[in-house]
N, CA, C and O atoms as a MOPAC input file, in Angstrom:
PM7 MOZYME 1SCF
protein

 N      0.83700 1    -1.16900 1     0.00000 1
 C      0.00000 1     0.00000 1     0.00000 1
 C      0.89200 1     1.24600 1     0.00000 1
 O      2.04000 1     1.29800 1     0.43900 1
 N      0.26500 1     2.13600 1    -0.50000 1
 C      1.40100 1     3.55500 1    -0.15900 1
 C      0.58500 1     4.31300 1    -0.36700 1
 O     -0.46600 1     4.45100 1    -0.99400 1
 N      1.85600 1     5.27600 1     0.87800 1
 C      0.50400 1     6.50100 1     1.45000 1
 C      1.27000 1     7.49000 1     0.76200 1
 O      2.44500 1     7.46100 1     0.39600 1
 N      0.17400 1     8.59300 1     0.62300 1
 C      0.91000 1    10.01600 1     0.17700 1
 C      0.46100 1    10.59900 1     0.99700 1
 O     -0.57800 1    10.32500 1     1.59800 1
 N      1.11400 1    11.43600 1     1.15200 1
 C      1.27800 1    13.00000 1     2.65300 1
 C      0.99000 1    14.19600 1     1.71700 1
 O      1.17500 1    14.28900 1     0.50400 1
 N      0.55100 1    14.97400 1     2.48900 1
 C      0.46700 1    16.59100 1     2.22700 1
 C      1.95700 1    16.89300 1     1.82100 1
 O      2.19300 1    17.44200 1     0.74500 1
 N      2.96500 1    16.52900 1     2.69300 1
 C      4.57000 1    16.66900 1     2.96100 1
 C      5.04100 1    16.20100 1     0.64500 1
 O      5.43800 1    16.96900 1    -0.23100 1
 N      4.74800 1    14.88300 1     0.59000 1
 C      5.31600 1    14.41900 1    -0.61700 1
 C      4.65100 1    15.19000 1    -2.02600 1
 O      5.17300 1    15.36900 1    -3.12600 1
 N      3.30700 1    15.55700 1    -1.52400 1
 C      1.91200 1    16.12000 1    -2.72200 1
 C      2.88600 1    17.75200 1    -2.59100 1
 O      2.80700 1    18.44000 1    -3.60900 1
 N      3.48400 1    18.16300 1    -1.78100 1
 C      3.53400 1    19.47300 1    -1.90200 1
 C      5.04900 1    19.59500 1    -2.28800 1
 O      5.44200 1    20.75300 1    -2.43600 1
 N      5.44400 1    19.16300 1    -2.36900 1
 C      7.14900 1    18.36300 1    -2.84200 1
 C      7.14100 1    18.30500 1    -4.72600 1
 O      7.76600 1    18.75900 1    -5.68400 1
 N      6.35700 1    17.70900 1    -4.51400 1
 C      5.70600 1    17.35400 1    -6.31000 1
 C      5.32100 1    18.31000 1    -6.38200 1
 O      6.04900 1    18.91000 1    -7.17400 1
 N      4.46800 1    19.01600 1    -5.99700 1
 C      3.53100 1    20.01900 1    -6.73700 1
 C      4.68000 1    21.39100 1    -7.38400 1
 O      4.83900 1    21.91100 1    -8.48900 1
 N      5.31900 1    21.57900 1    -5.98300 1
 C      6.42400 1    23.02800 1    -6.23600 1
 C      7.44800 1    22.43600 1    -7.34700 1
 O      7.95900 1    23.22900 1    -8.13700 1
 N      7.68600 1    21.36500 1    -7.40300 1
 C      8.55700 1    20.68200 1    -9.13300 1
 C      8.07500 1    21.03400 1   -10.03900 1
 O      8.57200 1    21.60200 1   -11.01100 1
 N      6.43800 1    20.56800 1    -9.71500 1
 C      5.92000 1    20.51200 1   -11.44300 1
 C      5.94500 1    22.48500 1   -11.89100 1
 O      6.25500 1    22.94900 1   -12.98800 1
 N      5.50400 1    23.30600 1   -10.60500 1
 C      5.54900 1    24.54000 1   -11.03500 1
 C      6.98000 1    25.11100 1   -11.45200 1
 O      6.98300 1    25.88000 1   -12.41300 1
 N      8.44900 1    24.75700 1   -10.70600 1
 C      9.47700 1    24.94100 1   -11.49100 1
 C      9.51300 1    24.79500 1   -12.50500 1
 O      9.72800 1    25.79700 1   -13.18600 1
 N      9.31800 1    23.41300 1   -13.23100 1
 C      9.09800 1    23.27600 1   -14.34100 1
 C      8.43600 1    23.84200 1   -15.07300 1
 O      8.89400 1    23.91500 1   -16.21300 1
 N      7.67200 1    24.21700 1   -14.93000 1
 C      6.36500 1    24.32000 1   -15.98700 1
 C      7.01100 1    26.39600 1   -16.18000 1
 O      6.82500 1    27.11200 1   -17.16400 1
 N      7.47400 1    26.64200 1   -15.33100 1
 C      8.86400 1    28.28100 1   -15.11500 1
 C      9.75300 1    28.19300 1   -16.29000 1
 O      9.79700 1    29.01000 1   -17.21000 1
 N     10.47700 1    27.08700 1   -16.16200 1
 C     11.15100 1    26.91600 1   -17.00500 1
 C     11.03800 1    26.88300 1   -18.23400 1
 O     11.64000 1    27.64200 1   -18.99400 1
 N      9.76400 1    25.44800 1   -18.78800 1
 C      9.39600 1    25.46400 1   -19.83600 1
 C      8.61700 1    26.51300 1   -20.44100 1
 O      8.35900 1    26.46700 1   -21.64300 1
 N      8.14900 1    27.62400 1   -19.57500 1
 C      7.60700 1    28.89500 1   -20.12800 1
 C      8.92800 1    30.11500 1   -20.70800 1
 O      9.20200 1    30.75500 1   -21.72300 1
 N      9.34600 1    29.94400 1   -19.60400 1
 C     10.88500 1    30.88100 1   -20.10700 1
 C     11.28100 1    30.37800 1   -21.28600 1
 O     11.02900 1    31.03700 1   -22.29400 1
 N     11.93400 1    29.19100 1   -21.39600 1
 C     12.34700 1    28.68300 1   -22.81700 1
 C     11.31600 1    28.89800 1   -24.03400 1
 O     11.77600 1    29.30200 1   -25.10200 1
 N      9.99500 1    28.65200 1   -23.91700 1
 C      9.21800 1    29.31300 1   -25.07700 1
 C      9.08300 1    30.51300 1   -25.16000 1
 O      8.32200 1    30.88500 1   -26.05400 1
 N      9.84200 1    31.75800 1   -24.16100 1
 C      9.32900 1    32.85400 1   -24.16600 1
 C     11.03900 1    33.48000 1   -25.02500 1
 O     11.44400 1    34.38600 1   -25.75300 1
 N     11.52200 1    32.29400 1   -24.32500 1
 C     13.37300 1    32.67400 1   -24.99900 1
 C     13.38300 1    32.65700 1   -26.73300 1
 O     13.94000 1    33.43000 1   -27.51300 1
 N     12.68000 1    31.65800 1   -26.94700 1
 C     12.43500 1    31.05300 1   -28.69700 1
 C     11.43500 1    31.64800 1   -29.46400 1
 O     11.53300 1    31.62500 1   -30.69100 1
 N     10.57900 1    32.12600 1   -28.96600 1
 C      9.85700 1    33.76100 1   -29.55800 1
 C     10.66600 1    34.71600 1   -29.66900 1
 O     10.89000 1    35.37100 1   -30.68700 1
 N     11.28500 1    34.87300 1   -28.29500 1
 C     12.13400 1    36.60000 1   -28.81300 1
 C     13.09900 1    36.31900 1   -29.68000 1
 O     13.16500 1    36.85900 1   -30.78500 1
 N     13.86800 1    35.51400 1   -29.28400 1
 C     14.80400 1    34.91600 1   -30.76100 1
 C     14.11200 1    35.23900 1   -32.56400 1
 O     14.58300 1    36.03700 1   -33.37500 1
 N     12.73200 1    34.19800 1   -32.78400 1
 C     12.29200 1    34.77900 1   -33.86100 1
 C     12.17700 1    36.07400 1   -34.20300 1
 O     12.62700 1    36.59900 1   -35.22200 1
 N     11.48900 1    36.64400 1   -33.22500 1
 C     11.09000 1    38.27600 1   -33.55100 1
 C     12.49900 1    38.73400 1   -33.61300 1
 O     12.50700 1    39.43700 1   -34.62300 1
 N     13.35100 1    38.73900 1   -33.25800 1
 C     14.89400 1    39.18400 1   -33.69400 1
 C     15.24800 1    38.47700 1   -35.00700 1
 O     15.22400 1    39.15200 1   -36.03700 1
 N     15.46200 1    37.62700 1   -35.04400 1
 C     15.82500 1    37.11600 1   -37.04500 1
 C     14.73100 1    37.58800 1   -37.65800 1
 O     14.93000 1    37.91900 1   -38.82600 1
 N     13.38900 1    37.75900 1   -37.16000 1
 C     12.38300 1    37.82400 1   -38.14300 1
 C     13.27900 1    40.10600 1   -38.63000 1
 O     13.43900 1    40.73500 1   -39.67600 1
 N     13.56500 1    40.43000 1   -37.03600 1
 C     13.76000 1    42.43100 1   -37.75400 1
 C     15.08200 1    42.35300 1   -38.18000 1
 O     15.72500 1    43.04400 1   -38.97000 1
 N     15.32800 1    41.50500 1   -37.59500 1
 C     17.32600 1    41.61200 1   -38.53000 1
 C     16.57200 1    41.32100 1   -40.10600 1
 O     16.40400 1    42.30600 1   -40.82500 1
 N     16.14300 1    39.98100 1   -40.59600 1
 C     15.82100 1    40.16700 1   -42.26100 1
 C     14.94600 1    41.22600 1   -42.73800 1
 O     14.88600 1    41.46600 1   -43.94400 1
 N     14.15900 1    41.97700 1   -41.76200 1
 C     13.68900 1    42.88000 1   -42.27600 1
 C     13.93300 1    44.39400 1   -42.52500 1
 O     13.28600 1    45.12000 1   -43.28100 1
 N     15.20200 1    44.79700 1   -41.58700 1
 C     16.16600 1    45.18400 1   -41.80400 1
 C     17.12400 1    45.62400 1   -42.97100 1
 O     17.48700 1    46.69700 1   -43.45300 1
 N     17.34900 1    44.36700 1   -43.18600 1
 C     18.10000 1    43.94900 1   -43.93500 1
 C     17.44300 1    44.02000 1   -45.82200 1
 O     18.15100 1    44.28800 1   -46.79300 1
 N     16.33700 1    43.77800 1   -45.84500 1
 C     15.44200 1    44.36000 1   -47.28800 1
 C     15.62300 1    45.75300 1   -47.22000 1
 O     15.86700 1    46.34000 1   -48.27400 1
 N     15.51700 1    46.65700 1   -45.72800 1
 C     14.73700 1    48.05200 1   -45.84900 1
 C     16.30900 1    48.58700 1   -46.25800 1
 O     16.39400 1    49.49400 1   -47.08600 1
 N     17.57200 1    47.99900 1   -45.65300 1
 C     18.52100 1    48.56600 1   -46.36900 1
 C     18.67100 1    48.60000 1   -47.52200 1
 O     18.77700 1    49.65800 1   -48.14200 1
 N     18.71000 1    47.47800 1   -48.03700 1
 C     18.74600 1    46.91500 1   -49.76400 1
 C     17.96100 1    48.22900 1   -50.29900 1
 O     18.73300 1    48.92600 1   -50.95800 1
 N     16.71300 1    48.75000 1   -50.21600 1
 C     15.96200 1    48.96300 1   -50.42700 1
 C     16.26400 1    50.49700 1   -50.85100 1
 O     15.92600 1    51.09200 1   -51.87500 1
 N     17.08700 1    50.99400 1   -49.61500 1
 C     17.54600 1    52.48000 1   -49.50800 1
 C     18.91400 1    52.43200 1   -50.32600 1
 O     19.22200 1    53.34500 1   -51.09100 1
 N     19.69200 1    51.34200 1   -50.12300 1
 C     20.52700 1    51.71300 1   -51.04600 1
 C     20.89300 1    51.33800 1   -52.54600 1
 O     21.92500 1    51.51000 1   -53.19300 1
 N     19.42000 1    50.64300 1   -52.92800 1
 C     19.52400 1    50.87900 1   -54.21100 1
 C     18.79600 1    51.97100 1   -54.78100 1
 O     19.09300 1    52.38500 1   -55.90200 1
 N     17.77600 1    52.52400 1   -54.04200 1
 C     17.37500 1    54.11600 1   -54.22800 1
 C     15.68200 1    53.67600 1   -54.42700 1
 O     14.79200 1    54.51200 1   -54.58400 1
 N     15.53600 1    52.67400 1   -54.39700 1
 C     13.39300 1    52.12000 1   -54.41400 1
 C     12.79600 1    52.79300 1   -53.65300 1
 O     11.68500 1    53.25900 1   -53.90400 1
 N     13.78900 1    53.07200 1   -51.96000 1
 C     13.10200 1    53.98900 1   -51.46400 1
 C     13.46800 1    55.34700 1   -51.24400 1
 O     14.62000 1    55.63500 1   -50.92100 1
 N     12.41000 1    56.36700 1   -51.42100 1
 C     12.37200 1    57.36400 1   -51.47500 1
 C     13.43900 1    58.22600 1   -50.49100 1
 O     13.19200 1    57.82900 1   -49.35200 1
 N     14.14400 1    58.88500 1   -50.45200 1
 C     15.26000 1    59.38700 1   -48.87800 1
 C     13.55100 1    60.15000 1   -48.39100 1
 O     12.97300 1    59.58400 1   -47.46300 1
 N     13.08100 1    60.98200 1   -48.83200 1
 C     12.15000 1    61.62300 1   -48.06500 1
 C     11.33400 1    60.43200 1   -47.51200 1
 O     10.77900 1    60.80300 1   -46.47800 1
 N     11.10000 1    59.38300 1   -47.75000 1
 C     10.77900 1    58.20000 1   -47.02300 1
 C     11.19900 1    57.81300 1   -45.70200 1
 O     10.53700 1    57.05200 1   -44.99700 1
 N     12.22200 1    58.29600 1   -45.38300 1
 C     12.79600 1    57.35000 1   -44.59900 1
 C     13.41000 1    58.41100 1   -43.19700 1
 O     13.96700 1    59.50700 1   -43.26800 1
 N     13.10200 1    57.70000 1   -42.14400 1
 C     13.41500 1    58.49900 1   -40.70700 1
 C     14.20200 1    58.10000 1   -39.88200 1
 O     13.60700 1    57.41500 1   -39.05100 1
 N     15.63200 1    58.21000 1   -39.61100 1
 C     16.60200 1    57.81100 1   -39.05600 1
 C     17.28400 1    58.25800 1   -37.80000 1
 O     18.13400 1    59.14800 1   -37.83400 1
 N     16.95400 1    57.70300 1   -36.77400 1
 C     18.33700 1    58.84400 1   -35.76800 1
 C     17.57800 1    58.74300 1   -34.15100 1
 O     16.52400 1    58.13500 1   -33.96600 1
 N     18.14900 1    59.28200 1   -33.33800 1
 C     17.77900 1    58.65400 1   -32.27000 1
 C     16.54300 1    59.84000 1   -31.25200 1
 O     15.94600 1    59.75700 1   -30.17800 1
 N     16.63100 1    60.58800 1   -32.06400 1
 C     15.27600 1    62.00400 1   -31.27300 1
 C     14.36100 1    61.93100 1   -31.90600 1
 O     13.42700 1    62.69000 1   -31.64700 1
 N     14.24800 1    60.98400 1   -33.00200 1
 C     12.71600 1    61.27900 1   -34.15900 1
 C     11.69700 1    60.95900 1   -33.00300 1
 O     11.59700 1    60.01100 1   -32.22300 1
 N     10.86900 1    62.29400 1   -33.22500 1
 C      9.72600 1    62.48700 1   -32.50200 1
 C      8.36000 1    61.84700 1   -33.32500 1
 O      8.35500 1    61.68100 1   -34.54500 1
 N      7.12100 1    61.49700 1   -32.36000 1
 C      6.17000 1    60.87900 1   -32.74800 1
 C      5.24500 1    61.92000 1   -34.21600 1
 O      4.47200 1    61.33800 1   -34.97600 1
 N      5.50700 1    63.27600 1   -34.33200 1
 C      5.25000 1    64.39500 1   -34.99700 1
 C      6.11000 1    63.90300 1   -36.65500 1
 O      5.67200 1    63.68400 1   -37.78500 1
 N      7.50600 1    63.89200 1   -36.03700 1
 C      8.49200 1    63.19700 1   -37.47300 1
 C      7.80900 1    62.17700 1   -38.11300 1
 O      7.37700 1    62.26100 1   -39.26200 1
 N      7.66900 1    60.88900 1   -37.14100 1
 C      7.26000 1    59.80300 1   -37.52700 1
 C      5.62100 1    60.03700 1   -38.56200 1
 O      5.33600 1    59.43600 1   -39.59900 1
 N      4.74400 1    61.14600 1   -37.80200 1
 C      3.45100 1    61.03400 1   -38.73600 1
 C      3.72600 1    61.47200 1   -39.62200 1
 O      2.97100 1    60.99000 1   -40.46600 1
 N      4.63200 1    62.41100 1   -40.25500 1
 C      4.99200 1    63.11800 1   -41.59100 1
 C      5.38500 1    62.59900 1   -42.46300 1
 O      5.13500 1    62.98700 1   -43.60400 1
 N      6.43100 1    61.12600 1   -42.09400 1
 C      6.83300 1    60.18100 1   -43.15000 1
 C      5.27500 1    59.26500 1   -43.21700 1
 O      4.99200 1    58.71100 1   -44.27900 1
 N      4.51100 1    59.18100 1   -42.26100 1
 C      3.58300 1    58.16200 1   -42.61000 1
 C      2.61100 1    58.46400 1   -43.54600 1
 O      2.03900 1    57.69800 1   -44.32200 1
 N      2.44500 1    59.98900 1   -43.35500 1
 C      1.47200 1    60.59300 1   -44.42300 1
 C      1.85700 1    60.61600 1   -45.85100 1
 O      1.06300 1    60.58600 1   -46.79100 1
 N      3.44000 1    60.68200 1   -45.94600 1
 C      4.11000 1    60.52400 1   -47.53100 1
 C      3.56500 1    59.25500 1   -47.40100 1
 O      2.34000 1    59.37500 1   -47.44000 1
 N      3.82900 1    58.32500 1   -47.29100 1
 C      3.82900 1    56.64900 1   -47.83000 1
 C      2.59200 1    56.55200 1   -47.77800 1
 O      2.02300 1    55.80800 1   -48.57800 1
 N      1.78200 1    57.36700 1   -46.70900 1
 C      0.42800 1    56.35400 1   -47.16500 1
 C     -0.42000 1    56.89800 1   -48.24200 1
 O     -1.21100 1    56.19500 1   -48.87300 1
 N     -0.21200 1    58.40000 1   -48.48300 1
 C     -0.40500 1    59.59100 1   -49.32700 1
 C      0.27800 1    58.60600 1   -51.23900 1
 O     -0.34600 1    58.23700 1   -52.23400 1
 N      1.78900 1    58.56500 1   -50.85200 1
 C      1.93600 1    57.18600 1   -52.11600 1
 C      1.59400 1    56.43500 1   -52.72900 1
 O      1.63700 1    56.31600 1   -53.95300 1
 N      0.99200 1    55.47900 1   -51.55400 1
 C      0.88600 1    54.06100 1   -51.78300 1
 C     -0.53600 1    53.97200 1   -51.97300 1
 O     -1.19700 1    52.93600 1   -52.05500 1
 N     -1.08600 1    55.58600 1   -52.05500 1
 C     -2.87600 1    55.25800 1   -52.02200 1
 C     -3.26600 1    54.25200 1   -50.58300 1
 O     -3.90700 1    53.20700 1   -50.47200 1
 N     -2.66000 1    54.98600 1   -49.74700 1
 C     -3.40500 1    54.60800 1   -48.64300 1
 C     -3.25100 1    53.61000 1   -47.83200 1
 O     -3.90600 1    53.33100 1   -46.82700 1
 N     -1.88000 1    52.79100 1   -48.55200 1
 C     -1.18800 1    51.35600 1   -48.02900 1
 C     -0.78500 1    51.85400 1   -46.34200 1
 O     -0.88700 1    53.00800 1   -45.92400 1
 N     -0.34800 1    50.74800 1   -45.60200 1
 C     -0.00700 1    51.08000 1   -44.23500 1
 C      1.52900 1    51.35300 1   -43.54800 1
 O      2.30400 1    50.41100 1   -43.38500 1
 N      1.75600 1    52.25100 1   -43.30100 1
 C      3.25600 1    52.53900 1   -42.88500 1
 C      3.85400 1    51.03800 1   -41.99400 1
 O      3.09100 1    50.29800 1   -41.37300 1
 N      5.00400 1    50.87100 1   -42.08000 1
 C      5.68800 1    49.69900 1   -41.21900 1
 C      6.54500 1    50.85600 1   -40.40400 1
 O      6.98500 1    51.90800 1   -40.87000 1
 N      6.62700 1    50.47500 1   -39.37200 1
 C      7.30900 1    50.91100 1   -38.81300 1
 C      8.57200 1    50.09600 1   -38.03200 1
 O      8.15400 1    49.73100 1   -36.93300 1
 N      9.76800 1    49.75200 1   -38.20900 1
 C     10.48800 1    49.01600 1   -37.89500 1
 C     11.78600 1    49.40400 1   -36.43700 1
 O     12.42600 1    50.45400 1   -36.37400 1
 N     11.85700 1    48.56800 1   -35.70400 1
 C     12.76900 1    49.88100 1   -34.37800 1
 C     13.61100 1    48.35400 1   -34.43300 1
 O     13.41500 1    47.27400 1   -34.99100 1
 N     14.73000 1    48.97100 1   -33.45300 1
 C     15.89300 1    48.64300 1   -32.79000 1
 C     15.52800 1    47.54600 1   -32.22100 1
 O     14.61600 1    47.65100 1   -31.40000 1
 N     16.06800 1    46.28500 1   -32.45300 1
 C     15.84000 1    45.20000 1   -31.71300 1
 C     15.82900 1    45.73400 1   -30.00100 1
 O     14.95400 1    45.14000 1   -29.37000 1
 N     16.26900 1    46.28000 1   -29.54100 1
 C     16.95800 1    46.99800 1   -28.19900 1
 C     15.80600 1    47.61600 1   -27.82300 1
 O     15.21400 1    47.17900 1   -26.83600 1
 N     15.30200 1    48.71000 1   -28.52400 1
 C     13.77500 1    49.19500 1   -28.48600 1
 C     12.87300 1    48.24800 1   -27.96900 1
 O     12.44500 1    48.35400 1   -26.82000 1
 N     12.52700 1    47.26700 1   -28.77300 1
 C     11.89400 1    46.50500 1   -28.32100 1
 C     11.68900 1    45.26100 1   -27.39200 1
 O     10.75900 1    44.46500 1   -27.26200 1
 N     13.28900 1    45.44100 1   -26.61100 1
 C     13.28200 1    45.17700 1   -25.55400 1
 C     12.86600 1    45.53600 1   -24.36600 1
 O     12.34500 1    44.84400 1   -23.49100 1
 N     13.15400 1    46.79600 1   -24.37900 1
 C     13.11800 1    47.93700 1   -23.52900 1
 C     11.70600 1    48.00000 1   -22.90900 1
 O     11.41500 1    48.90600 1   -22.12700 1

């Protein structure tokens, strides 16, 4: 026969919640990972992009004080462009840590 205690049930129980810590962290580790390769390649087009000249320089907003005022002025060119398509807005992996 075997007995279980409050003592052994509560032994187990605080494991399974470590665990279950862990295995949340690690899926939370392997998301942010994607969303980082996913803005590094995207990045990586918007450069292509600028320096083969597709995109417009008045397009484009660079630097570390651009105010939310800057940001609507480029959005109104592109969307004013594109007939109305939707601005992307892309930040600093770091940004979006933060």
């Amino acid at each position: 026969m075997t007995t279980i205690s409050y003592k052994n049930y509560q032994n187990t129980n605080m494991r399974s919640m470590a665990q279950h810590k862990r295995f949340r962290k690690a899926v939370n580790d392997i998301a942010k990972a994607k969303v980082r390769l996913f803005v590094q390649q995207a990045m990586e087009v918007v450069k292509q992009g600028i320096a083969s000249g597709n995109v417009p320089a008045s397009q484009i907003l660079d630097g570390t004080s651009t105010t939310l005022k800057n940001f609507k002025s480029v959005a109104n060119k592109v969307s004013r462009r594109c007939g109305g398509g939707q601005v992307v807005f892309l930040a600093d992996p770091e940004l979006i840590d933060y």
